[in-house]
C-alpha positions in Angstrom: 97.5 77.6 -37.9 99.9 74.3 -37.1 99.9 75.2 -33.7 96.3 74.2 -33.0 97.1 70.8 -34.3 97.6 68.2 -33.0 99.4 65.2 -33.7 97.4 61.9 -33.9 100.6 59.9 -33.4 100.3 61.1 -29.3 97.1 59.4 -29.2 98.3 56.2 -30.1 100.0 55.7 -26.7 96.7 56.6 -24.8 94.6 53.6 -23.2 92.3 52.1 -25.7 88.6 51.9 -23.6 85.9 49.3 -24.4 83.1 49.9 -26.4 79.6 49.6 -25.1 78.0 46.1 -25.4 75.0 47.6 -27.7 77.5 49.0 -30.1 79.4 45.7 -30.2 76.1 44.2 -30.9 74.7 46.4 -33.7 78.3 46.2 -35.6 78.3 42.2 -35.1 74.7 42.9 -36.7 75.9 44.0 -39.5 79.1 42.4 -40.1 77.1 39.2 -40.3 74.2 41.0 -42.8 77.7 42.0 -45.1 78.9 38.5 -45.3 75.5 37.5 -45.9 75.0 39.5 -48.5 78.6 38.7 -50.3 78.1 35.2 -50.2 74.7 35.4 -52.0 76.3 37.4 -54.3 79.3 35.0 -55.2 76.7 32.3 -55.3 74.8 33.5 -57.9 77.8 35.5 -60.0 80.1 32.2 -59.8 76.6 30.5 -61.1 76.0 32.4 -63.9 79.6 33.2 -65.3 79.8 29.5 -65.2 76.4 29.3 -67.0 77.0 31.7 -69.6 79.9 30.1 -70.3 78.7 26.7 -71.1 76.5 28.1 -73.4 78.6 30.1 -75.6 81.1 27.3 -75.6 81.9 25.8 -79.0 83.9 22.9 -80.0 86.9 23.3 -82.1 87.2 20.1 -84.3 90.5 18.9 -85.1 90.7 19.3 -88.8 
């Protein structure tokens, strides 16, 4: 069985090739939809924690 392995470390020596230019585009694609999608996110957590907040906020008098 280990002799049918083989050992991923060999690889890393090997000549990394380019990827094709559609692939580059479609993962570029969806990087950007990601980021897009993270940054309307914090937008409206960072929002409303700071919402919610305010609103159960009380004011501790000094007595």
């Amino acid at each position: 069985m280990a002799e049918n392995t083989q050992n991923p470390f060999k690889d890393l020596s090997k000549r990394i090739l380019e990827a094709p230019p559609s692939l580059k585009k479609k993962v570029m694609e969806d990087v950007a939809v990601a980021k897009l999608i993270m940054d309307l996110a914090s937008l409206f957590t960072v929002n409303t924690q700071q919402m919610l907040a305010s609103l159960f906020k009380t004011n501790k008098k000094d007595k």
